[in-house]
CHARMM-style PDB file with segment names, atoms N, HN, CA, C and O in Angstrom:
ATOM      1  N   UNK     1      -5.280  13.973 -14.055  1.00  0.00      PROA
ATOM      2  CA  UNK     1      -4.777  12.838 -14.809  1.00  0.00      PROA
ATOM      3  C   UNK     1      -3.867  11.965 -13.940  1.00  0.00      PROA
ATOM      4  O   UNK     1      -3.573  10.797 -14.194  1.00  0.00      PROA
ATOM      5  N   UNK     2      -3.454  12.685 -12.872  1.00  0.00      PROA
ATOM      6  HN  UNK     2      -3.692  13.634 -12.666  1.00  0.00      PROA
ATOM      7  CA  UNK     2      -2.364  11.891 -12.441  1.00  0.00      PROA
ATOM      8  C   UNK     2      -2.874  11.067 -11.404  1.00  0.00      PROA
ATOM      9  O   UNK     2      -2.202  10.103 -11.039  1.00  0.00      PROA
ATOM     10  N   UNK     3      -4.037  11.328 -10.848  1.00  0.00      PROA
ATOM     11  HN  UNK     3      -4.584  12.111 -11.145  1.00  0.00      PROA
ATOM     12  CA  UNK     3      -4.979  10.318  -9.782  1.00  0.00      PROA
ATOM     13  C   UNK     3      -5.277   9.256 -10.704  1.00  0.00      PROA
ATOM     14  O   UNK     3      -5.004   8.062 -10.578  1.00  0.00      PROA
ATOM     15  N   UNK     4      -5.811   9.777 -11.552  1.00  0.00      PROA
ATOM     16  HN  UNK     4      -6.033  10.746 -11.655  1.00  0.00      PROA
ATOM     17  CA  UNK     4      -6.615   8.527 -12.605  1.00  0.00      PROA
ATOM     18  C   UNK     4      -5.390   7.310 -12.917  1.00  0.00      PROA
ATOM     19  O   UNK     4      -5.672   6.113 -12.879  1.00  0.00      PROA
ATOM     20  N   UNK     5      -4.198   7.746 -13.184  1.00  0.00      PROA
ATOM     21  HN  UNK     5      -3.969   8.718 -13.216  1.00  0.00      PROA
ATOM     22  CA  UNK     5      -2.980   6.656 -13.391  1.00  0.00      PROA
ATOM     23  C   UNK     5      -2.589   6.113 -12.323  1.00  0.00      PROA
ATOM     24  O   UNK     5      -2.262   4.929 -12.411  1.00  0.00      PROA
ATOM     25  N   UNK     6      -2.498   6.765 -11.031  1.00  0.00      PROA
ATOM     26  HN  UNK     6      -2.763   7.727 -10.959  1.00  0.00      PROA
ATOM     27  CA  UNK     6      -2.596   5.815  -9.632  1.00  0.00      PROA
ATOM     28  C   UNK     6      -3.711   5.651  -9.466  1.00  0.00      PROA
ATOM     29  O   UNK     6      -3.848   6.179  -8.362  1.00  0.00      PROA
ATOM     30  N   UNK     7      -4.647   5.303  -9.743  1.00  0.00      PROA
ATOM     31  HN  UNK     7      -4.535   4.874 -10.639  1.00  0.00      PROA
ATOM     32  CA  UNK     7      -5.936   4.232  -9.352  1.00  0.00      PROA
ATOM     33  C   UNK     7      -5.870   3.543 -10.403  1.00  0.00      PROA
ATOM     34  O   UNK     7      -5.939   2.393  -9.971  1.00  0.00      PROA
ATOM     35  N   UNK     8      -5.758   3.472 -11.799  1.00  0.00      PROA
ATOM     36  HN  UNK     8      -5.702   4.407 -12.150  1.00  0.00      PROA
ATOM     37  CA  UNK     8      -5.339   2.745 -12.860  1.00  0.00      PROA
ATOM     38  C   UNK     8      -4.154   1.155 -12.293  1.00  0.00      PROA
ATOM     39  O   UNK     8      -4.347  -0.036 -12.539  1.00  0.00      PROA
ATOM     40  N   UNK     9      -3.099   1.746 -11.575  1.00  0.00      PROA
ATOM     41  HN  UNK     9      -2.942   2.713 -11.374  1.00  0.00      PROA
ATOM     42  CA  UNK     9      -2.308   1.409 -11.209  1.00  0.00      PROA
ATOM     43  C   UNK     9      -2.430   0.451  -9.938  1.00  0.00      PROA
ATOM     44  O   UNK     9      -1.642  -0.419  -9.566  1.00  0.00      PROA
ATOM     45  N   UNK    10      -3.435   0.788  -9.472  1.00  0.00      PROA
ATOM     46  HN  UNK    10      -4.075   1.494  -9.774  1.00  0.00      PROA
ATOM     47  CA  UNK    10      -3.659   0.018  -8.380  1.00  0.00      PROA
ATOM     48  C   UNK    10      -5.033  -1.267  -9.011  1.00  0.00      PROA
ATOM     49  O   UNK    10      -5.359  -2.315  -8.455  1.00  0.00      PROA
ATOM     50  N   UNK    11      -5.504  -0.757 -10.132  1.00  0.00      PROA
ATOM     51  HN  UNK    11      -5.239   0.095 -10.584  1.00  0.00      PROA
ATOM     52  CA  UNK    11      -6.538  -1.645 -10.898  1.00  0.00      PROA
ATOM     53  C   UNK    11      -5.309  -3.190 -11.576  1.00  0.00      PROA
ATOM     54  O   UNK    11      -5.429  -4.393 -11.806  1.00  0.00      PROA
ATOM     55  N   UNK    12      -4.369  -2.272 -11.636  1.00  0.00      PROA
ATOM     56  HN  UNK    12      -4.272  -1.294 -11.450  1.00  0.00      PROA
ATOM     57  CA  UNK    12      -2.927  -3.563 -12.340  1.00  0.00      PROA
ATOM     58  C   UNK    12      -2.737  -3.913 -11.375  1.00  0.00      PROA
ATOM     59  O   UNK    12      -3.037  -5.106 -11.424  1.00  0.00      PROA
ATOM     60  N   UNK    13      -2.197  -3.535  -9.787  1.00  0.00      PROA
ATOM     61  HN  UNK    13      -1.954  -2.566  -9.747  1.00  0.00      PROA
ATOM     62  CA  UNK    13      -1.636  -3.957  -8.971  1.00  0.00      PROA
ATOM     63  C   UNK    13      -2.335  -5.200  -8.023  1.00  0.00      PROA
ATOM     64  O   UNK    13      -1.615  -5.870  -7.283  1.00  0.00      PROA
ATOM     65  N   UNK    14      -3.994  -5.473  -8.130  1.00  0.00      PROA
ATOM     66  HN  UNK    14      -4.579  -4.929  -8.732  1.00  0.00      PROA
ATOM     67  CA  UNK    14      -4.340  -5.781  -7.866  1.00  0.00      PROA
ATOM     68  C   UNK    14      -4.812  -7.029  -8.548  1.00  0.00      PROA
ATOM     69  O   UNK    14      -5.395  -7.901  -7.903  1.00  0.00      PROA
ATOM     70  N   UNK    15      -4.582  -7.141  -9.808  1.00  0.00      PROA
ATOM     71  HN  UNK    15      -4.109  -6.433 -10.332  1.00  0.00      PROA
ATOM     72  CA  UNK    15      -5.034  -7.835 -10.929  1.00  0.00      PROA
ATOM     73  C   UNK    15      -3.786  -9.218 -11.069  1.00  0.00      PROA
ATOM     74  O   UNK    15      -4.009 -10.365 -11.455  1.00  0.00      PROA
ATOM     75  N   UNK    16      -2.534  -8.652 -10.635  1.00  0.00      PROA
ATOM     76  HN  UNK    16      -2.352  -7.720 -10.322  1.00  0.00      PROA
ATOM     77  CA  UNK    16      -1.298  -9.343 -10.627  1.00  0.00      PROA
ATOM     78  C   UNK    16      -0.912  -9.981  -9.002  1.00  0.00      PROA
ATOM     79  O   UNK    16       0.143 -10.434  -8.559  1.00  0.00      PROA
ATOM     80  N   UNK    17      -2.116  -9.808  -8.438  1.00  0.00      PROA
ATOM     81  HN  UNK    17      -2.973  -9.440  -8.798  1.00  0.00      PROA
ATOM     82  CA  UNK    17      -1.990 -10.209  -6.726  1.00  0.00      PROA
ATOM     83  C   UNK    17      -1.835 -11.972  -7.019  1.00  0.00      PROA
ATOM     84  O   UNK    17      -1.074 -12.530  -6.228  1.00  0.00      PROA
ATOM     85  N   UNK    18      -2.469 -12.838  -8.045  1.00  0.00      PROA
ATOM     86  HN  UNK    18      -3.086 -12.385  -8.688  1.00  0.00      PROA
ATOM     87  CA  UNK    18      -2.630 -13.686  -8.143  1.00  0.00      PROA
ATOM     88  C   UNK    18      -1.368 -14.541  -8.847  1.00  0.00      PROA
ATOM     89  O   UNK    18      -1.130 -15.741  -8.716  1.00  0.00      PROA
ATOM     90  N   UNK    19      -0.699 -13.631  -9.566  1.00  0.00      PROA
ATOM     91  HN  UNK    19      -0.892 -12.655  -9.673  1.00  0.00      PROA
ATOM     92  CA  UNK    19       0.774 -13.984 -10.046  1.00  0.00      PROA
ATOM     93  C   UNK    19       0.886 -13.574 -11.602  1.00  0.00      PROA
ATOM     94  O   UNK    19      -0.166 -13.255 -12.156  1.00  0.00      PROA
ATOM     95  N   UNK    20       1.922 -13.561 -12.250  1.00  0.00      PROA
ATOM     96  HN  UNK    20       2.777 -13.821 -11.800  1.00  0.00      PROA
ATOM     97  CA  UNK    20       2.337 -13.169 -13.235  1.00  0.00      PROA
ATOM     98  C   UNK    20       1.340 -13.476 -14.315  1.00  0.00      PROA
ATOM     99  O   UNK    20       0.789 -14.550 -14.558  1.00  0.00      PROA
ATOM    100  N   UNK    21       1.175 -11.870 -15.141  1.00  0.00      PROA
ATOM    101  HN  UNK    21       1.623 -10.997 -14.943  1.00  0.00      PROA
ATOM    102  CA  UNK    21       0.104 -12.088 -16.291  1.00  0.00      PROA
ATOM    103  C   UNK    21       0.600 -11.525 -17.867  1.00  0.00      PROA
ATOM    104  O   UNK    21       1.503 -10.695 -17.972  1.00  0.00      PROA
ATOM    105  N   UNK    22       0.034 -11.972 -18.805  1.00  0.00      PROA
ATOM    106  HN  UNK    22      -0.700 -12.646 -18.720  1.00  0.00      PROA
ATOM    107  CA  UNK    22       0.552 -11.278 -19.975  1.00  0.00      PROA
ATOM    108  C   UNK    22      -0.406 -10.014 -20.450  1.00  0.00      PROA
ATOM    109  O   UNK    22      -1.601  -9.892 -20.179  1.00  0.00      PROA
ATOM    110  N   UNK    23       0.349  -9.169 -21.169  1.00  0.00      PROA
ATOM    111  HN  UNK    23       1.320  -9.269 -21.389  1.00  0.00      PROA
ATOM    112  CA  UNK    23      -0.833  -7.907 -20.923  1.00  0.00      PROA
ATOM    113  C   UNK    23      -2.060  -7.668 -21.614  1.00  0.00      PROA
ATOM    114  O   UNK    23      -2.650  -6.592 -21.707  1.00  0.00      PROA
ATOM    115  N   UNK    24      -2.604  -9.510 -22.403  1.00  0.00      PROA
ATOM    116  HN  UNK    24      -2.124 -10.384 -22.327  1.00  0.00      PROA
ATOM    117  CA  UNK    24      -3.764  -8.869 -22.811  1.00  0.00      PROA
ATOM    118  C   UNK    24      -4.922  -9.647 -21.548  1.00  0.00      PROA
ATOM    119  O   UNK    24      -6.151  -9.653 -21.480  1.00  0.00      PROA
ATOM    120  N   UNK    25      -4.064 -10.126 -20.846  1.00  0.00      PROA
ATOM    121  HN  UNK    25      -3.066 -10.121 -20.902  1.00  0.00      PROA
ATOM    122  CA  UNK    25      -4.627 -10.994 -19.492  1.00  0.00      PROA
ATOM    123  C   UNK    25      -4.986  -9.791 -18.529  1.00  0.00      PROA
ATOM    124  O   UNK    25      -5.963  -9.598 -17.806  1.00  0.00      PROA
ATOM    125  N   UNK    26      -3.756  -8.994 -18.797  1.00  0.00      PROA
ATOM    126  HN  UNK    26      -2.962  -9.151 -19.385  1.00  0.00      PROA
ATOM    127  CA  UNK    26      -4.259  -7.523 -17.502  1.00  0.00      PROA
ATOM    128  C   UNK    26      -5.284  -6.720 -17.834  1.00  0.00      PROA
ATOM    129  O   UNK    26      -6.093  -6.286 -17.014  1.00  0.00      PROA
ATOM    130  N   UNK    27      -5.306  -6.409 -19.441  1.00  0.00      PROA
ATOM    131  HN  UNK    27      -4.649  -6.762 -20.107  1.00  0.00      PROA
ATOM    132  CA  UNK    27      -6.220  -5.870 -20.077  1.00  0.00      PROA
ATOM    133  C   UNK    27      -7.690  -6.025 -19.945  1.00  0.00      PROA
ATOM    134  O   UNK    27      -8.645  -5.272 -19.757  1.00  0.00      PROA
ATOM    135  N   UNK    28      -7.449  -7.618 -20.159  1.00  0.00      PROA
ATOM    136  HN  UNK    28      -6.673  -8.230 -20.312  1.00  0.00      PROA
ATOM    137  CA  UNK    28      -9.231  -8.044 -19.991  1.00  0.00      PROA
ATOM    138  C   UNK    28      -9.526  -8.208 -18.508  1.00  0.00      PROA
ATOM    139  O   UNK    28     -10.644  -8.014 -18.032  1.00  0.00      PROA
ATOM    140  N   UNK    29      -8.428  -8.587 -17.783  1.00  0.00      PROA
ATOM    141  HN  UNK    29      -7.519  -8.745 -18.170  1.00  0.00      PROA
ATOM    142  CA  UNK    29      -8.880  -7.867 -15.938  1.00  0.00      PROA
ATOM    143  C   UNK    29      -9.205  -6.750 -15.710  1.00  0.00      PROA
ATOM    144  O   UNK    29     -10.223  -6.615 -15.031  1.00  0.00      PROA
ATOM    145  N   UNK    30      -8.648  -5.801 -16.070  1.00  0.00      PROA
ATOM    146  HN  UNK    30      -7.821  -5.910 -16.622  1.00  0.00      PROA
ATOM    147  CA  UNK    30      -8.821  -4.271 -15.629  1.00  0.00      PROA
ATOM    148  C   UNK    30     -10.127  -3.940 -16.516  1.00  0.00      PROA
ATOM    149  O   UNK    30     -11.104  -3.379 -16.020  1.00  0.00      PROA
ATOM    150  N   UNK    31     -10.073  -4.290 -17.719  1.00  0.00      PROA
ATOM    151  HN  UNK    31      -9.280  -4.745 -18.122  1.00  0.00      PROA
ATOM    152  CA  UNK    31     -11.050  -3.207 -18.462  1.00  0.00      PROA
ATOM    153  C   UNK    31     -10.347  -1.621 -19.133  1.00  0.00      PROA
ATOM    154  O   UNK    31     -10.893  -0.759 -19.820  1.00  0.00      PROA
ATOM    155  N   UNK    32      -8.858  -1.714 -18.562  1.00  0.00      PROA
ATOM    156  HN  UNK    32      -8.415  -2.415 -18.003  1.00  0.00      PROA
ATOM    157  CA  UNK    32      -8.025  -0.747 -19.336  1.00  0.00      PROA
ATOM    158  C   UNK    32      -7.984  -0.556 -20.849  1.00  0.00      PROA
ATOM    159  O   UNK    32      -8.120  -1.571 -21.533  1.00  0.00      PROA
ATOM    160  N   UNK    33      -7.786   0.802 -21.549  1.00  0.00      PROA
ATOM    161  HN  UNK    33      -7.676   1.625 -20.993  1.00  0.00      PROA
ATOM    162  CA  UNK    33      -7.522   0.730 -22.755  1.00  0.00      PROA
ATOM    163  C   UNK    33      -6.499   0.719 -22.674  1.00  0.00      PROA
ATOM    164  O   UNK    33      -6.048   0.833 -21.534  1.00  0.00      PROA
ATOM    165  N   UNK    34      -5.510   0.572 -23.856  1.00  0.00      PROA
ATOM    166  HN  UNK    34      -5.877   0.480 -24.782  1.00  0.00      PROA
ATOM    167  CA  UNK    34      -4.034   0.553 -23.781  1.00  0.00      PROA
ATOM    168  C   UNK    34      -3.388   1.679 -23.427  1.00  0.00      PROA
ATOM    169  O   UNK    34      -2.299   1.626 -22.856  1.00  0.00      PROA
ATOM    170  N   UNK    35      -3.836   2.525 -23.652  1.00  0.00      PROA
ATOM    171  HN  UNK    35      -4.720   2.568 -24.116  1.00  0.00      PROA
ATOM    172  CA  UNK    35      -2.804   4.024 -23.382  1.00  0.00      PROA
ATOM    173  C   UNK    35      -2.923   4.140 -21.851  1.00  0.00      PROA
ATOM    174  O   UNK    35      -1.958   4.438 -21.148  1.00  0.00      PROA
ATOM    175  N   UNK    36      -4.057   3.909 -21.408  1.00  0.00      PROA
ATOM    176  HN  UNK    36      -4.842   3.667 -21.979  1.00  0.00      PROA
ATOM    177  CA  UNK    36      -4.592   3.601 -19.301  1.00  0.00      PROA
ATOM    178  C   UNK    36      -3.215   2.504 -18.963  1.00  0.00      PROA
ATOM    179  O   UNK    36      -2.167   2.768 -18.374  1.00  0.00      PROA
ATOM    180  N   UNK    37      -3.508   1.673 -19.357  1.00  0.00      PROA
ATOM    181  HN  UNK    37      -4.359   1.459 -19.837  1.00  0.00      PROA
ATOM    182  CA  UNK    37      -2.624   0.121 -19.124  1.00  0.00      PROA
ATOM    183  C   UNK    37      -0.876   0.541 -19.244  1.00  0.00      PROA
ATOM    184  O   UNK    37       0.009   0.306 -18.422  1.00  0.00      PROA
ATOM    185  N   UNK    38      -0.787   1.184 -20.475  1.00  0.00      PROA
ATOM    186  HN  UNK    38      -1.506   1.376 -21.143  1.00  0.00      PROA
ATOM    187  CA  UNK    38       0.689   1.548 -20.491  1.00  0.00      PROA
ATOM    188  C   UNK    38       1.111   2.533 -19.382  1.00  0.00      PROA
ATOM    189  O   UNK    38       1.955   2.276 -18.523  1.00  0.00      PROA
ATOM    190  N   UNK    39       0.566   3.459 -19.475  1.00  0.00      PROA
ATOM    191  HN  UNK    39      -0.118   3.668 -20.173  1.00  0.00      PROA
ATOM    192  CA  UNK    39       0.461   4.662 -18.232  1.00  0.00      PROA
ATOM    193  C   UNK    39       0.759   3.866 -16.619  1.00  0.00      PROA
ATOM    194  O   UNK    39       1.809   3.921 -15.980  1.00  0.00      PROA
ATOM    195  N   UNK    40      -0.715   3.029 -16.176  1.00  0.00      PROA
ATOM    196  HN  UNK    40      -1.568   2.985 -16.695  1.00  0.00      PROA
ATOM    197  CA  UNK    40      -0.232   2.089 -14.881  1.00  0.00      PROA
ATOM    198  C   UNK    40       1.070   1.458 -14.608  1.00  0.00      PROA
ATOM    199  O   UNK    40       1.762   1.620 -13.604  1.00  0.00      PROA
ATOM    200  N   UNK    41       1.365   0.562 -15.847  1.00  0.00      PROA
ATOM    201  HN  UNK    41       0.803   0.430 -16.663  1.00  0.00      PROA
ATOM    202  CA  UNK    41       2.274  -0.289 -15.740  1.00  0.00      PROA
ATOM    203  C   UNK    41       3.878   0.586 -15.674  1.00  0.00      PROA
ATOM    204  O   UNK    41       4.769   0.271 -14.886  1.00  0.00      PROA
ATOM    205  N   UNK    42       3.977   1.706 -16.670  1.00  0.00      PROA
ATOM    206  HN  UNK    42       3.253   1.962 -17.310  1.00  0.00      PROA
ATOM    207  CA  UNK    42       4.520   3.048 -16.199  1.00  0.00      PROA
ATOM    208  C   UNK    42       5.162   3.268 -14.377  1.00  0.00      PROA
ATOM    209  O   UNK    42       6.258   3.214 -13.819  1.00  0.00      PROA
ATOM    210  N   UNK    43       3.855   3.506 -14.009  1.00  0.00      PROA
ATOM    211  HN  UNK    43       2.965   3.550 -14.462  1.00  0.00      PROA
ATOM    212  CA  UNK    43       3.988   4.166 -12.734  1.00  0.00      PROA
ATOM    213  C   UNK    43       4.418   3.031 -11.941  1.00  0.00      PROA
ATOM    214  O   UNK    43       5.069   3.389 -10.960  1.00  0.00      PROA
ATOM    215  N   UNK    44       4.297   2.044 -12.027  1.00  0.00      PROA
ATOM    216  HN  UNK    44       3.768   1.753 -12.824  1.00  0.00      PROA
ATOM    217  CA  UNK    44       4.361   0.783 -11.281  1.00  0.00      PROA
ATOM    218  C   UNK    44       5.825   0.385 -11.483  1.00  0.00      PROA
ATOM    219  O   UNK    44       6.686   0.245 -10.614  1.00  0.00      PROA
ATOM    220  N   UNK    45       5.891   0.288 -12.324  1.00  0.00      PROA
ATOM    221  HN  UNK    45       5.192   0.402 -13.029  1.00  0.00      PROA
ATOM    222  CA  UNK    45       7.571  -0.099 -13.217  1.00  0.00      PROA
ATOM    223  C   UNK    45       8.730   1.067 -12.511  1.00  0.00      PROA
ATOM    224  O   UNK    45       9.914   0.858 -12.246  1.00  0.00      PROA
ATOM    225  N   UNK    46       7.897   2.394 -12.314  1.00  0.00      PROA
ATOM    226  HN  UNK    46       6.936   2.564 -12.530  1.00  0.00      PROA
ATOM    227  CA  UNK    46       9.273   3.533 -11.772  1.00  0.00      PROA
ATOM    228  C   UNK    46       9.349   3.157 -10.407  1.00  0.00      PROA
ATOM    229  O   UNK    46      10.495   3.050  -9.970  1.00  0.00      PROA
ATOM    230  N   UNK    47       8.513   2.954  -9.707  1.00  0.00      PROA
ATOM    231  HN  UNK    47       7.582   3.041 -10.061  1.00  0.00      PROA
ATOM    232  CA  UNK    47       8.050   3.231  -8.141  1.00  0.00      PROA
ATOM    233  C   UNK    47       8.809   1.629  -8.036  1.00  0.00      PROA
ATOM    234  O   UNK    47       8.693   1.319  -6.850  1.00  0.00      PROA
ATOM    235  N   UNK    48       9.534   0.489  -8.784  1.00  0.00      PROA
ATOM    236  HN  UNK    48       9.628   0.740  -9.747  1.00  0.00      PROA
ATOM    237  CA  UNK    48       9.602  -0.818  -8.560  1.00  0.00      PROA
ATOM    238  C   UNK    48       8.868  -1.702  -7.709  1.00  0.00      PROA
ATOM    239  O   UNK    48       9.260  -2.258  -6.683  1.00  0.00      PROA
ATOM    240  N   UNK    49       7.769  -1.757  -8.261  1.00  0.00      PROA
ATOM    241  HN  UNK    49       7.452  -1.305  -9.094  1.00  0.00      PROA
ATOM    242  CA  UNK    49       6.804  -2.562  -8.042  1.00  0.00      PROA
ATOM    243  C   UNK    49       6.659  -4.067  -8.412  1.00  0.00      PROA
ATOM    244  O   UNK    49       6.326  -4.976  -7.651  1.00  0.00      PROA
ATOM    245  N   UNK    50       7.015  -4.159  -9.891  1.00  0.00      PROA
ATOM    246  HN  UNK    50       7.285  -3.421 -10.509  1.00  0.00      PROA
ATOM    247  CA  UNK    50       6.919  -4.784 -10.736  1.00  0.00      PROA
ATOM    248  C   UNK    50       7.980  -5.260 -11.554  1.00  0.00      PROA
ATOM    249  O   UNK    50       8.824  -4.367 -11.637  1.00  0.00      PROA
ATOM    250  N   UNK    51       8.320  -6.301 -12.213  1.00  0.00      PROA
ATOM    251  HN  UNK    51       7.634  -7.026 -12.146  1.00  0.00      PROA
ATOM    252  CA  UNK    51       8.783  -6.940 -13.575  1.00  0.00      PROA
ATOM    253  C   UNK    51       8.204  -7.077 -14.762  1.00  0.00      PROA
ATOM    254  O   UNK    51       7.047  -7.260 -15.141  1.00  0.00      PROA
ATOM    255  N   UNK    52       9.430  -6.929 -15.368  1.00  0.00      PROA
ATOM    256  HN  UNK    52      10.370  -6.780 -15.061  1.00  0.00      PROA
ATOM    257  CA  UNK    52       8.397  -7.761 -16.883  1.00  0.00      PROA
ATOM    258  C   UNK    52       9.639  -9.088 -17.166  1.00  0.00      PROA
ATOM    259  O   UNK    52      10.584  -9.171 -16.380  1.00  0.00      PROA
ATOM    260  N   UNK    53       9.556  -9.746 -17.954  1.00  0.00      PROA
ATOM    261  HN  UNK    53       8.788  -9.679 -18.592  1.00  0.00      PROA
ATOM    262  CA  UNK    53      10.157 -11.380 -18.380  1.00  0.00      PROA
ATOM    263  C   UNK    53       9.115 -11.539 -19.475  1.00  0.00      PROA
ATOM    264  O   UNK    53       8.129 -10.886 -19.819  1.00  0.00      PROA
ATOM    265  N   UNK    54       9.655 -12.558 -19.859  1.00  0.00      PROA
ATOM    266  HN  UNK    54      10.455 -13.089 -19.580  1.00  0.00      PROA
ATOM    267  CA  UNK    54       9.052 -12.658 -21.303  1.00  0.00      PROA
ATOM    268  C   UNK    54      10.075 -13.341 -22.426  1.00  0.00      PROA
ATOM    269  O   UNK    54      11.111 -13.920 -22.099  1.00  0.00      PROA
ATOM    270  N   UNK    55       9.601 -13.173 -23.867  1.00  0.00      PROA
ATOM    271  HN  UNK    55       8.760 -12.703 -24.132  1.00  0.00      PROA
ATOM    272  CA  UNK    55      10.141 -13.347 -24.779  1.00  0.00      PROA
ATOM    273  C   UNK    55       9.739 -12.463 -26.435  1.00  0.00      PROA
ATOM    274  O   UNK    55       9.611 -11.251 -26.263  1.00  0.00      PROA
ATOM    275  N   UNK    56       9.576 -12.849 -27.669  1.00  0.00      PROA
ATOM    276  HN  UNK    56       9.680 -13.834 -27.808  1.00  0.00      PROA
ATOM    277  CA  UNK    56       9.890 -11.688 -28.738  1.00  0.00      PROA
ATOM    278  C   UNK    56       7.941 -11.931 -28.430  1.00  0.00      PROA
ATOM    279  O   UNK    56       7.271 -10.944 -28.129  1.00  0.00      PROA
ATOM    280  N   UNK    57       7.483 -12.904 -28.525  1.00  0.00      PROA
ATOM    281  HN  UNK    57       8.027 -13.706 -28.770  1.00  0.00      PROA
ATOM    282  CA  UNK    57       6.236 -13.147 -28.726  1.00  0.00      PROA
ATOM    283  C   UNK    57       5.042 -12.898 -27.248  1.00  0.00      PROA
ATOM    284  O   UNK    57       3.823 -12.784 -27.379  1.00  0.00      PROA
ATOM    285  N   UNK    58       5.634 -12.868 -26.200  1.00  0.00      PROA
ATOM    286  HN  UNK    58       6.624 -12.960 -26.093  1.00  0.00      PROA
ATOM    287  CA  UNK    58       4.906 -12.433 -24.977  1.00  0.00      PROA
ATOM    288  C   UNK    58       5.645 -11.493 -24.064  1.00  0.00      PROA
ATOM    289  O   UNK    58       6.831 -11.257 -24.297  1.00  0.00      PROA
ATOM    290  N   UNK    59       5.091 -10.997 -23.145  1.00  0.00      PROA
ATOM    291  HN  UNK    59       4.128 -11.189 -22.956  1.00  0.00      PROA
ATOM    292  CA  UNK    59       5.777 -10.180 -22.151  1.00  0.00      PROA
ATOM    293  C   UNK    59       4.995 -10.524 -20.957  1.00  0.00      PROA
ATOM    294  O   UNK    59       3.767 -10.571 -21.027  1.00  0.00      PROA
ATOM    295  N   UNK    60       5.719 -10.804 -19.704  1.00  0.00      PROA
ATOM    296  HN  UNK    60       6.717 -10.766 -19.648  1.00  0.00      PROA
ATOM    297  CA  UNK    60       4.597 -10.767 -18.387  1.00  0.00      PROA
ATOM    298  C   UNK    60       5.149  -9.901 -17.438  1.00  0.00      PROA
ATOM    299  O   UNK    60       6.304  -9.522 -17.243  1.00  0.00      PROA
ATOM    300  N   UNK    61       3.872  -9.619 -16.781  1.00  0.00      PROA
ATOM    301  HN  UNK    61       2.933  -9.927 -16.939  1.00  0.00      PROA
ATOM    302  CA  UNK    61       4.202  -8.755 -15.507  1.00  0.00      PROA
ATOM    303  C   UNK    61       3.690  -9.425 -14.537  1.00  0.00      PROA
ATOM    304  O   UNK    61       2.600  -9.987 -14.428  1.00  0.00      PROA
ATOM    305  N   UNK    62       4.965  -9.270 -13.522  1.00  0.00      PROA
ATOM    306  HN  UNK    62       5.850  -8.813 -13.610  1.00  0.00      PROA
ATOM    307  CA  UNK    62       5.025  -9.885 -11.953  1.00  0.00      PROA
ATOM    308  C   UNK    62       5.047  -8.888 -11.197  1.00  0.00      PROA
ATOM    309  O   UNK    62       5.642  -7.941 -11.713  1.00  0.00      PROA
ATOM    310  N   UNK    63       4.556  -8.648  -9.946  1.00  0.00      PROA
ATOM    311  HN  UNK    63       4.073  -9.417  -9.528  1.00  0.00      PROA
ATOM    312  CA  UNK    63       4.750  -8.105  -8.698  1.00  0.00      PROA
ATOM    313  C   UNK    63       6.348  -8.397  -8.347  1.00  0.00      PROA
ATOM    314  O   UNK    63       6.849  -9.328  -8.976  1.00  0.00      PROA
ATOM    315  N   UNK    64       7.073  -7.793  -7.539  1.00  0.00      PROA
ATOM    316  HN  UNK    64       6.666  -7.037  -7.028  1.00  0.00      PROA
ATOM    317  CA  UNK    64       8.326  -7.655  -7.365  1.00  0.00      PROA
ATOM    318  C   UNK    64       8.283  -8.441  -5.429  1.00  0.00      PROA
ATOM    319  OT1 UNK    64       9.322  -8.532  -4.776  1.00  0.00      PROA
TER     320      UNK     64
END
């Protein structure tokens, strides 16, 4: 399980090469289900990879 969330992770990391996305934008890039998508963004978020920004109605994720 834990390969599958770093290659998951690198399916986000690669998806956000182009610049900040909202997560049903990463979603329909990757082809992730949500529990995959939460998991990546997870691993990405500890290792500081990434941001989120946003507001009550969106959230985006940036590369750091």
């Amino acid at each position: 399980m834990i390969t599958k969330i770093g290659e998951n992770a690198g399916l986000v990391w690669n998806s956000l090469q182009n610049g900040a996305q909202e997560f049903k934008a990463i979603k329909k890039a990757t082809k992730l289900k949500n529990e995959e998508l939460y998991l990546a963004l997870g691993w990405l978020a500890r290792e500081g990879k990434i941001t989120f920004t946003g507001n009550e109605k969106e959230t985006f994720v940036e590369l750091v």
